[in-house]
N, C-alpha and C positions, 0 to 999 in steps of 0.2 A: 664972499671975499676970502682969498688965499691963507693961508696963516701960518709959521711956522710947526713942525711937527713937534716941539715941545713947548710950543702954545695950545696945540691941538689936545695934547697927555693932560694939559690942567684943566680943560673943558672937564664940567660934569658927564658930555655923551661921550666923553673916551670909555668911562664906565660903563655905559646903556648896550642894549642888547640894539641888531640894527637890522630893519627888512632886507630883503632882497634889492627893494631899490634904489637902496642908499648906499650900493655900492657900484660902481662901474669898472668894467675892465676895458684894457687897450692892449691890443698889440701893435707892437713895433716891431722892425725890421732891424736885430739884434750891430749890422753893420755901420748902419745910418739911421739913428733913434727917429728923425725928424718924419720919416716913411712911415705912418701909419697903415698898418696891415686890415684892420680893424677898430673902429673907433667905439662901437658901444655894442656889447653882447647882450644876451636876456640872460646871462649866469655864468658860474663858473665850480668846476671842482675840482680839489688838489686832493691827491694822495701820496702822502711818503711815507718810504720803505725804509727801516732802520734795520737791519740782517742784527740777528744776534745770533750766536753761537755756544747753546752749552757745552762746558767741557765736566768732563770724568774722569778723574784720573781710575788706573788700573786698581781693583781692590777697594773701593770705594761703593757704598750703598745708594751715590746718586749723584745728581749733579751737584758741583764743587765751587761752577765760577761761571758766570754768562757773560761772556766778550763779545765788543761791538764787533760787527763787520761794515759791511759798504752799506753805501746809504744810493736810493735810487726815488726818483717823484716821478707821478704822471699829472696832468694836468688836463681839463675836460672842460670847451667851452661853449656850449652851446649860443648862437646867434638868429638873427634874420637875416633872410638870405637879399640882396639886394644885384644885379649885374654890374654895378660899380664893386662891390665886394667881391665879386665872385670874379672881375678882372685884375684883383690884387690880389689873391691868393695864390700860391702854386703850382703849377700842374707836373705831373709826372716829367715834362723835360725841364723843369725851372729848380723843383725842390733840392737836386743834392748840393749841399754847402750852404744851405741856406739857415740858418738860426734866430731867433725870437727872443723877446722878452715880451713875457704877458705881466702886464701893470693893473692891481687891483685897488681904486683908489676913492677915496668918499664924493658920491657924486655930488652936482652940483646943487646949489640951493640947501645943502646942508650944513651943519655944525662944522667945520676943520676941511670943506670939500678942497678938492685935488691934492690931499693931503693920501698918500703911498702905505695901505696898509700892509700889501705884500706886495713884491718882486721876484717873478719868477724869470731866472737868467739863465741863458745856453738851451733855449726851447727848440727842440727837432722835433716835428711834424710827425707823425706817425698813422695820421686818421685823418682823412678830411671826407664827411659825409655832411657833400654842404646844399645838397639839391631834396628837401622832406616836400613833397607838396602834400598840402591837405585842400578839398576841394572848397573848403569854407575859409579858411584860416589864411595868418601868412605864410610865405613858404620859409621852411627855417634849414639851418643846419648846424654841424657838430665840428670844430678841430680836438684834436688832441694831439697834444707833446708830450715827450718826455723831455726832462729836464735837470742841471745840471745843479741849480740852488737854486733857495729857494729864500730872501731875503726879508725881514716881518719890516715892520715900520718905524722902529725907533734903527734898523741896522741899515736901512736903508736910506734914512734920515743925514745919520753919520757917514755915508756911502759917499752920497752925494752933495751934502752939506744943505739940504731943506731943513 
């Protein structure tokens, strides 16, 4: 059952540590949310770039002052590969203008589930390695974005009023 995300914060599991599959991501089609790109990955990883910048003034024994610069995220999500998936994603003449939101959010059957841990917004494609066959296995594959924000779960709460 659904729950407000600051019913979720009182739950005892907002504090627990949580597997891998008690979380689910989604991508959407950054235009039209309702277009699911993606409905359930085998994972996801985000990294962001905060630039700092030491300064030194002239005559000085070392650094003085470390100033922020830009800030940049990549985001990496590996999937199973499906030919219904694999006729909603991309292709080299569909990609440009096209933008993302990857939604990372407590799956179902859980404490606080469809409740928005992260939001990742303004996602442009950069990687799509979506054909891995393994002769035993499923066949899987890889997106990656880069991305514009990257939104946690109480700012996206108040984002969107969950």
């Amino acid at each position: 059952m659904a729950i407000t995300y600051a019913a979720f914060s009182a739950l005892s599991e907002y504090l627990s540590k949580y597997a891998g599959a008690s979380i689910l991501a989604v991508i959407v089609d950054e235009s039209d949310p309702t277009q699911v790109i993606v409905s359930q990955t085998t994972g996801i990883s985000n990294n962001e770039q905060f630039e700092i910048i030491p300064i030194e003034e002239a005559g000085s024994d070392g650094v003085d002052e470390i100033v922020q610069g830009r800030h940049s995220g990549t985001i990496s999500v590996p999937l199973f590969w499906t030919p219904q998936r694999n006729d909603a994603l991309p292709t080299r003449q569909t990609f440009i203008g096209k933008s993302y939101v990857v939604i990372a959010k407590v799956a179902k059957g859980r404490p606080g589930e469809d409740n928005v841990v992260n939001a990742f917004v303004g996602c442009k494609l950069s990687d799509n390695s979506t054909f891995n066959v393994g002769a035993r296995g499923a066949v899987t594959g890889n997106l990656s974005f880069g991305y514009t924000r990257r939104y946690n779960g109480t700012e996206w709460a108040v984002l969107t009023g969950a």
